[in-house]
C-alpha positions in Angstrom: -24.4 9.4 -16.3 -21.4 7.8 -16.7 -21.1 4.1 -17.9 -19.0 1.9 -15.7 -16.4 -0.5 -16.9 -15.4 -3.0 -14.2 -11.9 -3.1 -15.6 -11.7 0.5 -15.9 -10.5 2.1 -13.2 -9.5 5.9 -12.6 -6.1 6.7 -10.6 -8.2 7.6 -7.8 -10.1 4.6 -8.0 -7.1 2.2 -8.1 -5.1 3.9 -5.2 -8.2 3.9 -3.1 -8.0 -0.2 -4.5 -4.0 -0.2 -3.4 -5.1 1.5 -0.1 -7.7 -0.9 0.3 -5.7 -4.1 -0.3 -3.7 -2.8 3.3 -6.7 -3.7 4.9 -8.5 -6.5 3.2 -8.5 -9.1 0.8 -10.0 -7.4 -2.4 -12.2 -9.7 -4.7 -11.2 -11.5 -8.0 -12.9 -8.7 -10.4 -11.1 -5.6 -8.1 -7.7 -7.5 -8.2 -7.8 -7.7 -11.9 -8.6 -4.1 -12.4 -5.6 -3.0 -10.4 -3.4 -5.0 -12.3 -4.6 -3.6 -15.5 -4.4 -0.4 -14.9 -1.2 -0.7 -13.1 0.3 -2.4 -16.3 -0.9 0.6 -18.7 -0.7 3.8 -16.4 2.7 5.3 -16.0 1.8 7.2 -12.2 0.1 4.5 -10.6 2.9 2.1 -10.1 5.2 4.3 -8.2 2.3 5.2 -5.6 2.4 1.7 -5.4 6.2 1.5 -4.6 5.8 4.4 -2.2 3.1 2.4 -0.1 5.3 -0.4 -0.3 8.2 1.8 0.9 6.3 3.5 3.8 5.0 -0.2 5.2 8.4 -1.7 5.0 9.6 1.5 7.1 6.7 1.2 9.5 7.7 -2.6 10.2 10.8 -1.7 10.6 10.0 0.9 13.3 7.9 -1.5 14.9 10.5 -4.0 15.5 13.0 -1.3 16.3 14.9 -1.7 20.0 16.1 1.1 21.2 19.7 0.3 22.7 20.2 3.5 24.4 16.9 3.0 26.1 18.0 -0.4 27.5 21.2 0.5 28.7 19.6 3.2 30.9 16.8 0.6 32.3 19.8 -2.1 33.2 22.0 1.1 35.4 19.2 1.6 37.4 
């Protein structure tokens, strides 16, 4: 079996953590974990920019109005 650290966290581990954190508010010991391993792995951070990325682009989409839409709907 292996021993757990509670600050150690695998790549999987912290980007099920990142996917998490979309979703809920993660506790104290979690938060501190991520931030460790995101300060010493080299992979990690830019899967964290890419989620960043893809929820920016999803609000954007969101709030977009489609002009071309409207103009039709005002013609009729």
């Amino acid at each position: 079996m292996k021993p757990t650290y509670p600050l150690k966290l695998t790549c999987k581990e912290t980007a099920a953590l990142m996917l998490a954190r979309e979703d809920r508010a993660l506790p104290l010991s979690e938060r501190a974990a991520l931030r460790l391993h995101l300060a010493i792995c080299a992979a990690c951070p830019r899967f964290e920019r890419q989620l960043l990325t893809m929820r920016n682009a999803m609000a954007q989409w969101r709030a977009y109005v489609d002009t071309d839409d409207t103009d039709d709907k005002d013609e009729r």
